[in-house]
N, C-alpha and C positions, 0 to 999 in steps of 0.2 A: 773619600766620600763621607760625607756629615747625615747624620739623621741627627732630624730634631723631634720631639714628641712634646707637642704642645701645654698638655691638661693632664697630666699621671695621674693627677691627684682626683681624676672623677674614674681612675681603674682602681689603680693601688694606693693600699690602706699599708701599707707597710709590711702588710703578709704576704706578698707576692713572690715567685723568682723569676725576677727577668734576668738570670743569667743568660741565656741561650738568647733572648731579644740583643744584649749588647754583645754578643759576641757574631751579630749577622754586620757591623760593619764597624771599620775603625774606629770612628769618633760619633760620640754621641751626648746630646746635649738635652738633659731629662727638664721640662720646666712643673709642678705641681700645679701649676695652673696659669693663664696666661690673657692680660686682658687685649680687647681690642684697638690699645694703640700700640701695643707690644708684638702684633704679627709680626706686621712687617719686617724689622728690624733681626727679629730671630731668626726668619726663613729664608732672610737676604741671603745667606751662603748655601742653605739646605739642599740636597739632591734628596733625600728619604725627607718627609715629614707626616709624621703621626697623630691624627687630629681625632678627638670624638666630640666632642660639641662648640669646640670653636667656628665662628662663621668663616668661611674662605668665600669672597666674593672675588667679583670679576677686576678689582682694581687692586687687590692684591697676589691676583696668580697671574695677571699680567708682567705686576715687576719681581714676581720671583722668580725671575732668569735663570737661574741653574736648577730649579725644582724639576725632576724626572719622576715623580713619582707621590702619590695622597694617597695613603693608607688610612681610613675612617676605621677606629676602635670602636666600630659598631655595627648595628644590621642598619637601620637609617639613614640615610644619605643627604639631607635635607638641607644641612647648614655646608655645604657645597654644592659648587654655584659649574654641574657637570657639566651644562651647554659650554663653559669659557676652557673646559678643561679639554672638551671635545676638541674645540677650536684652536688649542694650543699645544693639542696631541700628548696632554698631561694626563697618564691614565691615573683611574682610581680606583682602588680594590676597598671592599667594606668586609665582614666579619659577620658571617652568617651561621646559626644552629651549638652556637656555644652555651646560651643559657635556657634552652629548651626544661630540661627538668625543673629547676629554679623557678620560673616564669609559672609552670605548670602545675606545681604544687603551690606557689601561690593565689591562682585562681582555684585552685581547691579548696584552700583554705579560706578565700573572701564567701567562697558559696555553703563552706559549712558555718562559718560565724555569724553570719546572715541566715540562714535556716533555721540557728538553733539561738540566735538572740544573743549570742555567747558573751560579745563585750555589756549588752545592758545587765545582764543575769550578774558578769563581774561587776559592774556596777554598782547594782543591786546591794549586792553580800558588802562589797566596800562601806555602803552608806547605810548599814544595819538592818535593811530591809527583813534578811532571809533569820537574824536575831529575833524580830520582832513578830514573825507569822506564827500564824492558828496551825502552821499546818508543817511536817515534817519536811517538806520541800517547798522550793516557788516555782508557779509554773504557769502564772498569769500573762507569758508572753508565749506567743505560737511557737514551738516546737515542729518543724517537718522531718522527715526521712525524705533523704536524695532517692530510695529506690522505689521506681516505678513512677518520677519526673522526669519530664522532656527536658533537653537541651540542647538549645538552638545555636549554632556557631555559624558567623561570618567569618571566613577566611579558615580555610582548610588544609594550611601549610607545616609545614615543622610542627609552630604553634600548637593551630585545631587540632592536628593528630594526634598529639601528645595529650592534650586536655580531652578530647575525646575518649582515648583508654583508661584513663585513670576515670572519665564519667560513669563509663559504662562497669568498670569493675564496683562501682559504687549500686550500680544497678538501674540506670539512666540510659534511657531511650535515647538517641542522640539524630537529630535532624540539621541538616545543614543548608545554607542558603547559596542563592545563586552568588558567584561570583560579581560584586558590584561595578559594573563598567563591562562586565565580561561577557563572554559567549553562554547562551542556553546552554547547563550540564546534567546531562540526566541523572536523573535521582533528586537534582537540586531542587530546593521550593524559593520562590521570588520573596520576598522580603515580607508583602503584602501578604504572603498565605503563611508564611512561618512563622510571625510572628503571635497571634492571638493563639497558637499550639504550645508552645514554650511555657517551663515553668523557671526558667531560667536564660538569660539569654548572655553568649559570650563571644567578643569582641578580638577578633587575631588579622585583620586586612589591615595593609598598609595606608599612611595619609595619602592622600591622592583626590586630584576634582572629582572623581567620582565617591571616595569616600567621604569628604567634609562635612560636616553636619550630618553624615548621614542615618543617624539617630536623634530626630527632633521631636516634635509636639509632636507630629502627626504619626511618629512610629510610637510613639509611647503610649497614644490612646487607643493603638491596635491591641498589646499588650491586655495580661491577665492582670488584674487589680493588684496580685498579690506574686508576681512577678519580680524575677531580679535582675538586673542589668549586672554587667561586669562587664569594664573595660581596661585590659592591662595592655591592649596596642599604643595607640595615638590617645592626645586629649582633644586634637579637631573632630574626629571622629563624630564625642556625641555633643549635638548643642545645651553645654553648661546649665544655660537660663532656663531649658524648657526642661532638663531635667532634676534640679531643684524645685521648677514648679511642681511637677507629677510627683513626686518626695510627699513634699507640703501637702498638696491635694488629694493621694491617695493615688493619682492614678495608675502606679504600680507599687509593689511592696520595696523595696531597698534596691541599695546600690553597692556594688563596692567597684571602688577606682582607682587606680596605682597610674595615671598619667592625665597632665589637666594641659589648657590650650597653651598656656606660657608657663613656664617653666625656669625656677624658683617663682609660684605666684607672690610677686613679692609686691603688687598693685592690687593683692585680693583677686578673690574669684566667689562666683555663686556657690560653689560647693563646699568651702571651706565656712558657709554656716553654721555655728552648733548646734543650731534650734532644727535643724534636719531630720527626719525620723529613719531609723535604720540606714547610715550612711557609713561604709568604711571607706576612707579614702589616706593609703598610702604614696610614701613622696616618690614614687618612681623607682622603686629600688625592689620591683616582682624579680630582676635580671641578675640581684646583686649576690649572690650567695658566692663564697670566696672561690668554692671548685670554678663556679662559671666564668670569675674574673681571670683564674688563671687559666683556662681551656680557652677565655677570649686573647690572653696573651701570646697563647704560644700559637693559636690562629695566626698572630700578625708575624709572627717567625717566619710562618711556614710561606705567604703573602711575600716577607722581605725577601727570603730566601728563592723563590720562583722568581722573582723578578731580576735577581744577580743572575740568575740562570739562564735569563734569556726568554721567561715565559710569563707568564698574567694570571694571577691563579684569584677567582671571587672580582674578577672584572665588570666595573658598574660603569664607568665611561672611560 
């Protein structure tokens, strides 16, 4: 039996052990990354194959006849195409609650840098500013305390929970919003009333038609003037254009983003303007801290090894 793993090289940096990965079946054929006219030809023999952001559509899981088995090196399923897998009785397991902490201390950390100015202040001191003051310190840019600000979360899974305690040990009232697409949940508040409460607002719901855009003009100008978005889910999520504009405009105070709508923006994006005011925006790497990579590893062990067994373990189709 052949397992192949497409893209190692968007897990492992070289710090990794997959020993226990290559000892779940005889042969195994590692690629660091793997373009799009290079599927087919690798997967032609594969029963195991290992993807995280490769696309698998419908014309190549059709002709990979011996394929028994898509394990996604990830929580996201998007860049496989489930309906053709459904239909070819090609199950897929994905890789959920590996990078929780990781993930979670980095929306910490975008909402205290952004509170307390932290990259402009370095800045600052870089470009002689705090050399040159009247005064023992600088302090000409807002400073807040997270304790006794709201923050407002969509999607109250793994994620929210996690960002939630660490809110609240901060001292943060924490409100959460109705599930989007989802059934009325008590306690929850609709988007429309949660938002203009929020001193902070942060983003853990999957891509989804009911998530798309679901952060545009008209949720921004609900929003406190001096309000901060964080989005480390999806980059469909929030609309780019309308929240660059609100930046520019004032009509909330910052942003910080660790996921944009394409990915490497490598045809640009709105947000990736310098002239942005209060903008952190990292490349997608809230997940990437090495404990997480390897807790996402030995996930797919545990995935390969259920499924020699005769069972499905983290079954998405």
């Amino acid at each position: 039996m052949l397992g192949v793993f497409l893209d190692r090289a968007s897990l492992d940096l070289g710090d990794l052990d997959f020993g226990q990965l290559e000892a779940t079946l005889p042969d195994w054929r590692f690629f660091p990354k793997t373009a799009p006219g290079e599927v087919a030809e690798r997967i032609a023999d594969a029963s195991i194959v290992v993807v995280n952001k490769v696309v698998f559509d419908r014309a190549l899981l059709t002709d990979a006849t011996q394929l028994k088995l898509v394990c996604v090196a990830a929580t996201g399923t998007n860049n496989v195409d489930l309906e053709t897998c459904r239909e070819l009785g090609i199950p897929v397991c994905n890789i959920t609650a590996y990078s929780t902490p990781a993930v979670a201390q980095h929306v910490m950390m975008l909402i205290l840098a952004l509170s307390t100015h932290l990259l402009d202040y370095h800045r600052d001191v870089r470009g002689g500013k705090w050399q040159e003051s009247a005064l023992f310190c600088l302090m000409d840019r807002p400073i807040r305390e997270l304790g006794g600000s709201t923050l407002g979360i969509v999607g109250y899974g793994e994620l929210g929970q996690a960002v939630a305690k660490l809110a609240q040990a901060f001292g943060m009232e924490v409100l959460l919003a109705q599930r989007p697409g989802g059934k009325t949940q008590h306690g929850r508040l609709t988007l429309e009333a949660l938002l203009p409460q929020v001193d902070v607002l942060t983003l853990h719901c999957p891509l989804s038609p009911a998530t798309r855009n679901l952060i545009g003009a008209r949720e921004l100008a609900l929003m406190k003037n001096d309000a901060l978005l964080i989005n480390a889910a999806r980059g469909g999520i929030v609309d780019e254009q309308a929240l660059a504009t609100a930046l520019r405009e004032g009509t909330i105070g910052g942003a910080g983003i660790d996921t944009l709508s394409v990915e490497p923006p490598r045809e640009g994006n709105p947000l990736l303007d310098p002239t942005l005011p209060n903008l952190i925006v990292t490349p997608h790497n809230a997940w990437a801290a090495r404990e997480a990579r390897q807790r996402l590893t030995d996930l797919l062990v545990l995935n390969i090894r259920s499924f020699l067994d005769g069972n499905l373990r983290n079954r998405v189709a």
